[in-house]
N, CA, C and O atoms as a GROMACS GRO file, in nm:
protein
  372
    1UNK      N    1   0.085  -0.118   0.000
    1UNK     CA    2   0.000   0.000   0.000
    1UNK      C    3   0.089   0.124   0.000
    1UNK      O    4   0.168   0.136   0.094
    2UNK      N    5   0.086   0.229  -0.106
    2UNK     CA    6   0.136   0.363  -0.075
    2UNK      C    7   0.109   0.398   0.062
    2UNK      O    8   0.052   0.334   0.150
    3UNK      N    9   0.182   0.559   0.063
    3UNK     CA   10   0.190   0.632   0.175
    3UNK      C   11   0.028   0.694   0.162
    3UNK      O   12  -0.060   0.682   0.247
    4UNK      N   13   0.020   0.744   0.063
    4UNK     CA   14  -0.097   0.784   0.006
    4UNK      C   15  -0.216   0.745   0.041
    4UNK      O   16  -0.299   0.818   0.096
    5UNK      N   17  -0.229   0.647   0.016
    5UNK     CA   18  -0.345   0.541  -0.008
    5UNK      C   19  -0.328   0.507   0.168
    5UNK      O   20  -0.422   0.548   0.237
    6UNK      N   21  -0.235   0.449   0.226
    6UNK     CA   22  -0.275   0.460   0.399
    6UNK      C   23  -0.322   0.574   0.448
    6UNK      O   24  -0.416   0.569   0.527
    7UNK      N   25  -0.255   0.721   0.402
    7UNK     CA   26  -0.290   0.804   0.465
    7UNK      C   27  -0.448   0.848   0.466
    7UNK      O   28  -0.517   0.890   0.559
    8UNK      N   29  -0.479   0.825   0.336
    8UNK     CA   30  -0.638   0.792   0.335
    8UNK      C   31  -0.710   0.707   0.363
    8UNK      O   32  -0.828   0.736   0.341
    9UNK      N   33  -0.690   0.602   0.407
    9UNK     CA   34  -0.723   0.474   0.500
    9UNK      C   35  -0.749   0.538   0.570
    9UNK      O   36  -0.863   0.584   0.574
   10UNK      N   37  -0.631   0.576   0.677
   10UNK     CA   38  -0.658   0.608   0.808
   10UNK      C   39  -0.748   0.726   0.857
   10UNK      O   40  -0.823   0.726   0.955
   11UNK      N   41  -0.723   0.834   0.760
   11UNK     CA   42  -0.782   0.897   0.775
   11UNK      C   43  -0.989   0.897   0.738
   11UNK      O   44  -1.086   0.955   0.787
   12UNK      N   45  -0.973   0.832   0.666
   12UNK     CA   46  -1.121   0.751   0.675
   12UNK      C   47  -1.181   0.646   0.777
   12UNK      O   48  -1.294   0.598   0.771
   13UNK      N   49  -1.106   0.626   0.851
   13UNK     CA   50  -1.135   0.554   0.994
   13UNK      C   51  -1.089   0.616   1.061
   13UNK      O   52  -1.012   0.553   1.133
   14UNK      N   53  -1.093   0.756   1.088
   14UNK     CA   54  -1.048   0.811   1.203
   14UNK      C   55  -1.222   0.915   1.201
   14UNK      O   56  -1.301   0.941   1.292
   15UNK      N   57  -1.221   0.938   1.098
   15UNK     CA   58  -1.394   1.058   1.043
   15UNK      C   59  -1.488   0.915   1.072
   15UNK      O   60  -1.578   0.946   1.149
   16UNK      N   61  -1.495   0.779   1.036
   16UNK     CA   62  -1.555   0.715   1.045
   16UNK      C   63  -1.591   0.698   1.186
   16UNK      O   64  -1.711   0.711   1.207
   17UNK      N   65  -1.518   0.672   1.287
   17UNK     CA   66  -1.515   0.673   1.419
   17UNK      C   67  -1.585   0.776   1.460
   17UNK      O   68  -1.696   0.769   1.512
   18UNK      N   69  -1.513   0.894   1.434
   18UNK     CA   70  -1.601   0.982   1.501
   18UNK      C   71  -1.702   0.975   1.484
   18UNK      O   72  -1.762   0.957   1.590
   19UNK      N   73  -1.793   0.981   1.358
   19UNK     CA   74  -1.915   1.008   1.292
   19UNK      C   75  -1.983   0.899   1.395
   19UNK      O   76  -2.024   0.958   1.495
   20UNK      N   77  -2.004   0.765   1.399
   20UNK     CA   78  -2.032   0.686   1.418
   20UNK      C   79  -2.087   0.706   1.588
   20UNK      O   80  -2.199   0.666   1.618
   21UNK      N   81  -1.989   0.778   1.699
   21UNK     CA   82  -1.971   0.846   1.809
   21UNK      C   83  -2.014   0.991   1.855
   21UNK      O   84  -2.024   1.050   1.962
   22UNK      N   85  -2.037   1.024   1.708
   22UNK     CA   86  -2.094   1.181   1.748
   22UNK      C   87  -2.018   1.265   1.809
   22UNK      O   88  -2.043   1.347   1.897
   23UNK      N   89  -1.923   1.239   1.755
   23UNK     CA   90  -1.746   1.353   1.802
   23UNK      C   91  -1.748   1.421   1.654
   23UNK      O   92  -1.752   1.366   1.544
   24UNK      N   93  -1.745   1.586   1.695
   24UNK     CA   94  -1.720   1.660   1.574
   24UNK      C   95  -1.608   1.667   1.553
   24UNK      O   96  -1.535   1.744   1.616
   25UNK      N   97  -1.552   1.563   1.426
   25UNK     CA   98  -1.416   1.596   1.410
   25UNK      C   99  -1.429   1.606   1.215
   25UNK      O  100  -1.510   1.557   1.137
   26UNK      N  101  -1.314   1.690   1.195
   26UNK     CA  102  -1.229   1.741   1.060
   26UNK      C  103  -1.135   1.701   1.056
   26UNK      O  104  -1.116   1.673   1.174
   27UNK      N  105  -1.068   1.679   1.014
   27UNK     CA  106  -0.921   1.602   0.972
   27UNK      C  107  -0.860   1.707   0.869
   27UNK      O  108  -0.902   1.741   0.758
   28UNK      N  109  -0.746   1.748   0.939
   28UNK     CA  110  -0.638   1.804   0.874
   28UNK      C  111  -0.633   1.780   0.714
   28UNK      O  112  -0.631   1.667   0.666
   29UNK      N  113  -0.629   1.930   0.614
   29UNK     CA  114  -0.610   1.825   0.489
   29UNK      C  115  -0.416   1.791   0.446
   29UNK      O  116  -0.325   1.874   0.455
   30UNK      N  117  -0.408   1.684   0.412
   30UNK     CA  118  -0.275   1.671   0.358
   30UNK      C  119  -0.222   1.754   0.222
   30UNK      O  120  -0.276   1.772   0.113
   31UNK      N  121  -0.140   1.782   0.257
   31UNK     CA  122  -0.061   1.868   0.175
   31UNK      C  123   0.079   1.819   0.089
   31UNK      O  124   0.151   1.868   0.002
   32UNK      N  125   0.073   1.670   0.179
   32UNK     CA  126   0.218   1.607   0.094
   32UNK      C  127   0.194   1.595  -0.064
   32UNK      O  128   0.086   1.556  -0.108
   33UNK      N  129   0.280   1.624  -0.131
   33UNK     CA  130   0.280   1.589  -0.276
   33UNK      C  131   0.359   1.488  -0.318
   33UNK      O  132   0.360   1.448  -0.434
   34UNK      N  133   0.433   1.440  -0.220
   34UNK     CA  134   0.518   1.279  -0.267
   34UNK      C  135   0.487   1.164  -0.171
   34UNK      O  136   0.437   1.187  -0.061
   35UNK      N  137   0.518   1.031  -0.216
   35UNK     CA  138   0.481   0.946  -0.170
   35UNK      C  139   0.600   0.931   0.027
   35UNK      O  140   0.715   0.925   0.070
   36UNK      N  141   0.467   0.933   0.065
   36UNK     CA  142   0.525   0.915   0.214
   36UNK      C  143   0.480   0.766   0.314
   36UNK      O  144   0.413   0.666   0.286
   37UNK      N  145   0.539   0.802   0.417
   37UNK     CA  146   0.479   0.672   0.497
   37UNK      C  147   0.349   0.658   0.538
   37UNK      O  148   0.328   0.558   0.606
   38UNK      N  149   0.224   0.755   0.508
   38UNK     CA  150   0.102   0.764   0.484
   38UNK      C  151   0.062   0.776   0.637
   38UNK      O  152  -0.049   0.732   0.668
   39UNK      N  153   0.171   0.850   0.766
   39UNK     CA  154   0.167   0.881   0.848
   39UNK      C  155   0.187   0.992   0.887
   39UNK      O  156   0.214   1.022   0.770
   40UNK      N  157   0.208   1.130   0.966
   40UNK     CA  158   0.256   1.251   0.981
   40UNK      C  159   0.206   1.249   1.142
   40UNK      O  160   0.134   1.175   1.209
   41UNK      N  161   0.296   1.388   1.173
   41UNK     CA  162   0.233   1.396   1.334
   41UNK      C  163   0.126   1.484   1.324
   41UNK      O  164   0.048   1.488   1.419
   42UNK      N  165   0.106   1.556   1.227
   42UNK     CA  166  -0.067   1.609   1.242
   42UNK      C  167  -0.153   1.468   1.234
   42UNK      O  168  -0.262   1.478   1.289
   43UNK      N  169  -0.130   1.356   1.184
   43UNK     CA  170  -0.219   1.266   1.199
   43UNK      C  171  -0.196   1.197   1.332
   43UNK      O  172  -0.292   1.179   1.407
   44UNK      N  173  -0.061   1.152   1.370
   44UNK     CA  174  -0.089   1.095   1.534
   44UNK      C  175  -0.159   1.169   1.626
   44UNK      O  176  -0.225   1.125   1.721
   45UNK      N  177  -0.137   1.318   1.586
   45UNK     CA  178  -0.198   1.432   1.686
   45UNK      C  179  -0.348   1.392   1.679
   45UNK      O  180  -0.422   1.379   1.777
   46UNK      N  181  -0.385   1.371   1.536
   46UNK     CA  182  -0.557   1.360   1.530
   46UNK      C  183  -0.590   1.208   1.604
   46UNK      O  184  -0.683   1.184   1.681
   47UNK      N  185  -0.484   1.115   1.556
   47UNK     CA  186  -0.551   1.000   1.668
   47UNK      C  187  -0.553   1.008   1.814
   47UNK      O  188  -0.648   0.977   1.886
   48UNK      N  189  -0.467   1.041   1.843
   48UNK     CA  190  -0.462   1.046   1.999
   48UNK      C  191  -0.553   1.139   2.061
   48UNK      O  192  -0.575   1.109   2.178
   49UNK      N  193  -0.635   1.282   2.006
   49UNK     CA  194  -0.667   1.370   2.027
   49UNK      C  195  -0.821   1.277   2.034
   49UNK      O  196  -0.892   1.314   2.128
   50UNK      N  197  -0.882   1.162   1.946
   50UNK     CA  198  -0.946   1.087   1.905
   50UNK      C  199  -0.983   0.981   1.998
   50UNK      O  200  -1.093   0.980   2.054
   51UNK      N  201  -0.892   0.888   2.018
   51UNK     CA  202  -0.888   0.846   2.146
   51UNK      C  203  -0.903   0.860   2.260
   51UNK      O  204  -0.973   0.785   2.328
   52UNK      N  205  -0.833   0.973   2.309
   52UNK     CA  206  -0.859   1.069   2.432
   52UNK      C  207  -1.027   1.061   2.442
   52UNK      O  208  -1.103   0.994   2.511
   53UNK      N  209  -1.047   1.171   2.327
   53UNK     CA  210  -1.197   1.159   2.340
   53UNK      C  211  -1.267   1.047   2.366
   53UNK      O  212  -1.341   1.042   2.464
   54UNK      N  213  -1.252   0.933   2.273
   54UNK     CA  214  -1.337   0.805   2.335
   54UNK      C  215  -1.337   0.782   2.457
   54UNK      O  216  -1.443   0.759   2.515
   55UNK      N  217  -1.200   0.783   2.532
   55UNK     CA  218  -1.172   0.726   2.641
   55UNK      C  219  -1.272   0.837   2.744
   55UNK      O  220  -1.349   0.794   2.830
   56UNK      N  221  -1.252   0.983   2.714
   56UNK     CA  222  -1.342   1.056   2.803
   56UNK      C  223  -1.495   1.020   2.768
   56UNK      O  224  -1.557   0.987   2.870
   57UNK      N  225  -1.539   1.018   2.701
   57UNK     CA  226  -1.677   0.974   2.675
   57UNK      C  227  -1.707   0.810   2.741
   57UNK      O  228  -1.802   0.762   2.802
   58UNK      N  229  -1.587   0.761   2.698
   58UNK     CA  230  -1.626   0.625   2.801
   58UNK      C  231  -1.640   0.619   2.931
   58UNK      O  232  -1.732   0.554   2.981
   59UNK      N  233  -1.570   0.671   2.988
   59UNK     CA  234  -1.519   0.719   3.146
   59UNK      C  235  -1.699   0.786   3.188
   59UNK      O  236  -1.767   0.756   3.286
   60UNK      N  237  -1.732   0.875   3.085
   60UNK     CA  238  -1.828   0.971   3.152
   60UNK      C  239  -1.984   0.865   3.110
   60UNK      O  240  -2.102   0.899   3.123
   61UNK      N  241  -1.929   0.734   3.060
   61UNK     CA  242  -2.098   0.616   3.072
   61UNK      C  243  -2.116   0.636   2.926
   61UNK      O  244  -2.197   0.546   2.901
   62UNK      N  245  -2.091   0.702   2.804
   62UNK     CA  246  -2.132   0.683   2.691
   62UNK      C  247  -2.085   0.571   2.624
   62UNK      O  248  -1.968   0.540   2.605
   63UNK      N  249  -2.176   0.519   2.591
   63UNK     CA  250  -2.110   0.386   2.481
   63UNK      C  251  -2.040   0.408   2.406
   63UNK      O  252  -2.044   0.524   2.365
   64UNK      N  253  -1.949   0.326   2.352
   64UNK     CA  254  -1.861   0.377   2.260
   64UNK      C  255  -1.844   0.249   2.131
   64UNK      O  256  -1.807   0.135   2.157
   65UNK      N  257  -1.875   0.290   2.018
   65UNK     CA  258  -1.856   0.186   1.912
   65UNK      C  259  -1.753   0.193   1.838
   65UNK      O  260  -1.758   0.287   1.758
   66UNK      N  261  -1.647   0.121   1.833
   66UNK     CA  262  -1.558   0.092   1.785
   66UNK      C  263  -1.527  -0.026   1.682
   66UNK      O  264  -1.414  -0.048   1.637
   67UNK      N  265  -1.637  -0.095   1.653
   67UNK     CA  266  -1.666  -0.130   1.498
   67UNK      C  267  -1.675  -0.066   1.353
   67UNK      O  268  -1.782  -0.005   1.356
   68UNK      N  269  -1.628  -0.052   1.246
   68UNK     CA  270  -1.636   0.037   1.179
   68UNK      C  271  -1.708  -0.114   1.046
   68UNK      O  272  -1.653  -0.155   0.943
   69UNK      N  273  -1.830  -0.156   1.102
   69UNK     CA  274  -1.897  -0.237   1.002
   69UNK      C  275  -1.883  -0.247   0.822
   69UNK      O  276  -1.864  -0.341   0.744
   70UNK      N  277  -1.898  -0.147   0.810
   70UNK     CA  278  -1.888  -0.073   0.635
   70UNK      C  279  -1.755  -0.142   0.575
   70UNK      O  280  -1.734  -0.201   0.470
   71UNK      N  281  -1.673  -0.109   0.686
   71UNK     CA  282  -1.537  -0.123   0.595
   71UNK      C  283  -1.465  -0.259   0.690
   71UNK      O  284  -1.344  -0.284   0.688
   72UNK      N  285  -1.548  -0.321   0.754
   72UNK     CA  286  -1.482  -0.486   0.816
   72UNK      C  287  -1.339  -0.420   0.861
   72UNK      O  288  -1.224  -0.457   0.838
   73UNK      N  289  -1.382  -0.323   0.922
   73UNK     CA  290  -1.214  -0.283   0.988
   73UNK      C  291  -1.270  -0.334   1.172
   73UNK      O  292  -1.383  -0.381   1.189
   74UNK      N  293  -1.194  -0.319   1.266
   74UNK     CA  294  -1.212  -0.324   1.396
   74UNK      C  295  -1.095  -0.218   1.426
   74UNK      O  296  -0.982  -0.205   1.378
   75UNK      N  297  -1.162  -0.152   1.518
   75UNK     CA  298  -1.081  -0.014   1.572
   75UNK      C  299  -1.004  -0.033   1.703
   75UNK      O  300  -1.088  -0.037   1.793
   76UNK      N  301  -0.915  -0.042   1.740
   76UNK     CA  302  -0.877  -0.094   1.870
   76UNK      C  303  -0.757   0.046   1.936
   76UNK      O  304  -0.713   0.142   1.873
   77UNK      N  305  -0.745   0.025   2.012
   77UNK     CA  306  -0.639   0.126   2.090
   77UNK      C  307  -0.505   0.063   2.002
   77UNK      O  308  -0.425   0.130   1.937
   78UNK      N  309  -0.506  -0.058   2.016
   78UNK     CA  310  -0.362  -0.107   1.967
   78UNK      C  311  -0.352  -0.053   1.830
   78UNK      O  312  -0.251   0.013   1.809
   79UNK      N  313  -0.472  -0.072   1.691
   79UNK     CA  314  -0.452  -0.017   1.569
   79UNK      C  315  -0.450   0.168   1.555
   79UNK      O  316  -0.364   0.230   1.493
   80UNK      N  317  -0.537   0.214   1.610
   80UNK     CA  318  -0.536   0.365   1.617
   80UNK      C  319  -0.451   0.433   1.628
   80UNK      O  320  -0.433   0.527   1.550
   81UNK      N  321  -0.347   0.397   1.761
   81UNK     CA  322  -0.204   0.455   1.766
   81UNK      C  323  -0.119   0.384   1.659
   81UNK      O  324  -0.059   0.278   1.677
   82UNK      N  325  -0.122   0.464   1.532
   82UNK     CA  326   0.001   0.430   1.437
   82UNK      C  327   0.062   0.569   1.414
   82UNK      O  328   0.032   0.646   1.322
   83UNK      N  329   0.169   0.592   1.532
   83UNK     CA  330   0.268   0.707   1.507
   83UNK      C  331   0.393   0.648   1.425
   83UNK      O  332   0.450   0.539   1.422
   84UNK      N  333   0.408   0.765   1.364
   84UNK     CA  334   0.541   0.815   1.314
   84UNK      C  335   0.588   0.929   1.276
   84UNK      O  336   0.505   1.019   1.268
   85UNK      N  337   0.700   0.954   1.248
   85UNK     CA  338   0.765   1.091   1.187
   85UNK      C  339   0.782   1.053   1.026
   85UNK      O  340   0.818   0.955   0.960
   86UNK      N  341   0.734   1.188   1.000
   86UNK     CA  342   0.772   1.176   0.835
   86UNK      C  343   0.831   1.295   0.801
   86UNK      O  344   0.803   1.406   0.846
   87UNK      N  345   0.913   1.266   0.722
   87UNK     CA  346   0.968   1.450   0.682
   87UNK      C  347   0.916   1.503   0.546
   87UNK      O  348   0.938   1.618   0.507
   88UNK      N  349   0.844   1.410   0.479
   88UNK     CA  350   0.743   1.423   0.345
   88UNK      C  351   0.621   1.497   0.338
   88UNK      O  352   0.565   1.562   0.250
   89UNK      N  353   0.586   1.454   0.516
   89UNK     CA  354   0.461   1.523   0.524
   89UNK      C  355   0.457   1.666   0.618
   89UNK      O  356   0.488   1.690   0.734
   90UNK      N  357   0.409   1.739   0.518
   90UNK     CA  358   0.379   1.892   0.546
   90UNK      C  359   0.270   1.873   0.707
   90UNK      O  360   0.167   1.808   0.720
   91UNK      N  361   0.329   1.940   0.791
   91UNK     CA  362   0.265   1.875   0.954
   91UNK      C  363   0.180   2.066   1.018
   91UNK      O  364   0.128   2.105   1.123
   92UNK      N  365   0.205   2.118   0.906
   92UNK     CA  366   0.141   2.266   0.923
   92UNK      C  367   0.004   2.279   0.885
   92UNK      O  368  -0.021   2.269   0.764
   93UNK      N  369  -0.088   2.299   0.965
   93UNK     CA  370  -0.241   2.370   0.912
   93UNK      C  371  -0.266   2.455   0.864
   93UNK      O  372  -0.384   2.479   0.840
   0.00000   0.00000   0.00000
């Protein structure tokens, strides 16, 4: 899989999650123009920022669905955190 093509993965299960949870989230748009590791820290920033949230919404009794049915993905703490550094990807809003 490109950098590309993950980075839009992920980023489609990260809007998917939310949506699904009723967390208003936007996702950074990417700005890389070459093929990267389809990771950046504006995107770990958005997962963890993501997580957090679940975890507070869980904590405070809201259910939380972490199935993403549509796309036979399963969302887990372990898959969500996929950090890395990239120097390809433009990490500025």
């Amino acid at each position: 899989m490109k950098g590309k093509d993950k980075c839009a993965l992920l980023k489609s299960i990260r809007v998917r999650l939310a949506e699904i949870n009723n967390i208003p989230y936007t996702p950074h748009p990417c700005n890389n123009t070459e093929d990267c590791s389809g990771t950046c820290e504006l995107c770990d920033a958005e997962s963890k920022w993501l997580l957090y949230t679940l975890k507070e919404l869980e904590s405070q009794g809201y259910p939380i669905i972490y199935s993403l049915h549509e796309s036979d993905v399963i969302v887990s703490e372990a898959n969500i955190n996929i950090y890395s550094t990239d120097s390809n990807c433009d990490t500025r809003r």
